[in-house]
N, C-alpha and C positions, 0 to 999 in steps of 0.2 A: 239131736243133741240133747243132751239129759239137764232136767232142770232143778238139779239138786245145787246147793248153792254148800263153799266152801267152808268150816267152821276150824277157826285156828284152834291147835292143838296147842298143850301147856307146856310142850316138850321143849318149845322155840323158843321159849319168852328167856330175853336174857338174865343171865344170872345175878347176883345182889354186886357181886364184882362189876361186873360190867355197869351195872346199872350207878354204882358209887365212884366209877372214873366219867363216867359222862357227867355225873352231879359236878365235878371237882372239875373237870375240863370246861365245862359251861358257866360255873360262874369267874373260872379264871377269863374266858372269852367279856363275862359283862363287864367285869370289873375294869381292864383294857379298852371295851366301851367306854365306859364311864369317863375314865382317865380322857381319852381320847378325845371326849365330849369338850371335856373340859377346857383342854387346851384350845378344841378349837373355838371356843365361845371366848377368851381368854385374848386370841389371837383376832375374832371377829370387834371386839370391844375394843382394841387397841388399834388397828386400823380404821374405825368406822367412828372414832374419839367417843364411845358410850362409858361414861363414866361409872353410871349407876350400874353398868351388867357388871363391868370389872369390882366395883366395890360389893356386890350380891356375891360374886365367886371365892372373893377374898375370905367374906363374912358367911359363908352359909352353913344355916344352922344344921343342928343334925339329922331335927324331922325332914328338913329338906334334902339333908343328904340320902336319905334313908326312903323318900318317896322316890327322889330322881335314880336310885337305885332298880326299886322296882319298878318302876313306867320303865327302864331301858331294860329290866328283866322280862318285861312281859311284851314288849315290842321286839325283842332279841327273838322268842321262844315262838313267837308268831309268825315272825317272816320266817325263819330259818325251817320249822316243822311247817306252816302252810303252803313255804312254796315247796319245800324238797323231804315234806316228812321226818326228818332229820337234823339236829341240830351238830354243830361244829364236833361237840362229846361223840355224838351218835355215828357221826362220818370213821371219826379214829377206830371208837371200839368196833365198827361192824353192825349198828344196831339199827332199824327202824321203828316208828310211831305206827300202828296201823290198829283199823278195828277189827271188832269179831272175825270179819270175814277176810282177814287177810289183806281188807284194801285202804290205800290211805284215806284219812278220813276228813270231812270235809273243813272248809274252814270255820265254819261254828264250832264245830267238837275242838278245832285246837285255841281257837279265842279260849275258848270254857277249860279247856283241858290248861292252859297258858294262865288264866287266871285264878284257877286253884291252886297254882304254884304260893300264892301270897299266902296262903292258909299258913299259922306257923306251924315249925317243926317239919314241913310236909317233904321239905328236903331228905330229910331220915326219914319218913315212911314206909317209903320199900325197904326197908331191912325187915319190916315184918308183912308184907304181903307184896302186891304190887305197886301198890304207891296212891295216896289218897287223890292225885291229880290223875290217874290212870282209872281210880274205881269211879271216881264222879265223873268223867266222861268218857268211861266206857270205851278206853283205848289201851292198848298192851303195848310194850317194845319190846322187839324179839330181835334176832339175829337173822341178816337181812338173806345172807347165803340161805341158810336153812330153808327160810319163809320160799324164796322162790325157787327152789329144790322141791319141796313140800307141793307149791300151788301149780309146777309143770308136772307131777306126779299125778296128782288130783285131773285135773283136766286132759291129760293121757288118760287115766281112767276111766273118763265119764264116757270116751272117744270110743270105748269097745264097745261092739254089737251096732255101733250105727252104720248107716249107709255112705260109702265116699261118693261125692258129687264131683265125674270128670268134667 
């Protein structure tokens, strides 16, 4: 078996399209969160007589809105890419998270690659390269067909000139 190790090509990485409907589909998915949240915190306060949570929901300020925004952003972008490399965007357009080598990457890089997200602007990033949460940790989204077209190609390859073991 050859010990050459795979190195993703630039051919696969998906397009600035693709990459601006997973933007647009993923934070329609937090904001639904959010919403969601809400209610049920809303419905918890009103069953369980907490007065103070209900008057915090009624009253909350913006900075608040705007933290509890992003902690459900960055806890959305964690579970969804660290368990399935993919977020809810990424399932529709066809695209996965993966590193250099083609393989998904661990859950550090998508904690860090998830918390770059807060960086502003970083949302529009990838219009002009790969995207500032992609270069700081070293993760690309490609098109998931291709990718594993590409890495059954690759590994057929390496497979010529060795010995088969019956």
């Amino acid at each position: 078996m050859s010990n050459s190790t795979y190195v993703l090509d630039d051919k696969l990485l998906a397009s600035t399209g693709q990459r601006f409907l997973n933007y647009i589909l993923d934070t329609a998915v937090v904001f639904v969160l959010v919403f969601c949240l809400g209610i049920f915190l809303a419905l918890l306060a009103t069953l369980l007589g907490l007065p103070g949570l209900l008057s915090w929901l009624e009253n909350i300020s913006t900075l608040e809105d705007r933290l509890l925004f992003i902690l459900i952003h960055i806890i959305y972008y964690v579970f969804t890419e660290g368990l399935f490399g993919r977020s809810v965007g990424k399932l529709i357009t066809g695209t996965v998270v993966v590193d250099e080598n083609g393989l998904k990457p661990t859950f550090d890089i998508i904690l860090k690659r998830s918390l770059c997200r807060i960086i502003p602007f970083d949302g529009l990033s990838f219009f002009g390269s790969r995207g500032w949460h992609d270069s700081l940790s070293d993760t690309y989204v490609v098109n998931k067909k291709d990718l594993e077209e590409e890495l059954k190609t690759f590994h057929e390859f390496n497979l010529i000139g060795t010995s088969e073991v019956i």
